[in-house]
C-alpha positions in Angstrom: -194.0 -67.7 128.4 -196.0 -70.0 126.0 -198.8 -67.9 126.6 -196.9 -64.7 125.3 -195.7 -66.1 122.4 -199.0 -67.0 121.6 -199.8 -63.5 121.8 -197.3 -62.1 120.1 -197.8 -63.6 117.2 -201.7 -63.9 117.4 -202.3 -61.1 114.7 -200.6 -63.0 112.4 -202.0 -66.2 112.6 -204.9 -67.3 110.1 -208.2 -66.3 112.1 -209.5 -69.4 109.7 -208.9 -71.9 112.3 -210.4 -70.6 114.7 -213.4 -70.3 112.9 -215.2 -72.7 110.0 -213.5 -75.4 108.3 -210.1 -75.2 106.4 -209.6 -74.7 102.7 -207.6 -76.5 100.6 -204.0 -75.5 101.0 -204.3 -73.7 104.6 -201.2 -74.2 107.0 -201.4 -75.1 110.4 -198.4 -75.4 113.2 -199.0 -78.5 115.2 -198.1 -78.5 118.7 -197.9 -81.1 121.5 -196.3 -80.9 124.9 -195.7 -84.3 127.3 -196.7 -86.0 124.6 -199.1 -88.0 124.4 -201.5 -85.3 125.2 -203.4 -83.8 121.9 -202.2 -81.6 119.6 -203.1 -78.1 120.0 -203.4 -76.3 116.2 -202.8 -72.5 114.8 -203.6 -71.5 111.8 -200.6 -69.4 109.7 -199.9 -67.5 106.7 -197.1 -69.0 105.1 -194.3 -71.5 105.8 -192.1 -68.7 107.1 -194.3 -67.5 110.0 -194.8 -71.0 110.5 -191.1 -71.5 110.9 -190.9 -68.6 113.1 -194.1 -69.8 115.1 -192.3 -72.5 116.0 -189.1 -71.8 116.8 -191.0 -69.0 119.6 -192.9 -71.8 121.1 -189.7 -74.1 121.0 -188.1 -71.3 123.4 -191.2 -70.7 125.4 -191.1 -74.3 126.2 -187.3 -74.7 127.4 -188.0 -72.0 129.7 -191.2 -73.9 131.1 -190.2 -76.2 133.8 -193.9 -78.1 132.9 -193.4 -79.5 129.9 -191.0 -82.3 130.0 -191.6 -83.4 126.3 -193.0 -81.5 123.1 -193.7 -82.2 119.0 -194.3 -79.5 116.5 -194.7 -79.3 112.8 -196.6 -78.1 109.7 -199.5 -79.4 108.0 -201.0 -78.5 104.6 -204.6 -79.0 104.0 -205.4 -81.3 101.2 -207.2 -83.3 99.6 -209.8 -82.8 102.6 -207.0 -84.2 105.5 -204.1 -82.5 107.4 -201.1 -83.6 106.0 -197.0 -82.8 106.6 -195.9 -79.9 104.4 -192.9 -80.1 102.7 -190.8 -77.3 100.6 -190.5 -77.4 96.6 -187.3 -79.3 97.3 -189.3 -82.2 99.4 -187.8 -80.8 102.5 -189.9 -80.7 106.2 -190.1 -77.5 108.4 -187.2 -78.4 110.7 -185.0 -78.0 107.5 -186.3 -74.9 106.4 -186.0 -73.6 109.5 -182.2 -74.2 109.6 -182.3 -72.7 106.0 -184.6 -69.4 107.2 -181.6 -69.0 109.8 -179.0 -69.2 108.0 -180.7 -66.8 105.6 -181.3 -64.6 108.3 -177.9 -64.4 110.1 -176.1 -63.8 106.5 -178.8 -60.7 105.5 -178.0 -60.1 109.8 -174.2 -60.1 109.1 -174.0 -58.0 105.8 -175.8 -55.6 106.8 -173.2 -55.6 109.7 -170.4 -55.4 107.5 -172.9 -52.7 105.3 -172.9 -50.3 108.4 -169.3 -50.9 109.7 -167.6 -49.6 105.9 -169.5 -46.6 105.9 
């Protein structure tokens, strides 16, 4: 399942890291399963397919009787280190994850509502 997600979402993720060093504000997802073991890294876009990155290898991983323990975040590049990203409002990814959500389920549920009065 991991694997798949990976896929899925492998023409979207930013083909700089996987080749050359990063630049200055580049975003990586950070992942590790039964932790201690090292990180593995994937370069994205923006915060939002971030988000999304890591809520598919959140679900790839419940379904993988393997992995027993997991970590996963968002870096920033800066100031020549990887460092946590945070949103305008000083906020990590797990909150804007609940925040993208919630977005998502009210656009989901008006346009519900949007179809059903026509």
């Amino acid at each position: 399942m991991e694997e798949y997600a990976i896929k899925m979402l492998n023409d979207i993720l930013d083909p700089s890291m996987k080749h050359g060093l990063p630049e200055e504000g580049d975003l990586a997802v950070w992942r590790t399963t039964n932790v201690p073991s090292k990180p593995r890294w994937f370069g994205v876009p923006d915060p939002f397919i971030g988000a999304f990155f890591i809520q598919a290898l959140t679900i790839a991983d419940l379904g993988n009787n393997e992995i027993f323990t997991n970590a996963m975040g968002l870096c920033v590049y800066e100031d020549g280190e990887w460092t946590e990203w945070y949103d305008e409002d000083g906020e990590e990814i797990d909150i804007y994850i609940t925040q993208v959500g919630h977005y998502q389920r009210v656009q989901w549920n008006r346009r519900n509502e949007d179809e059903r009065s026509k």
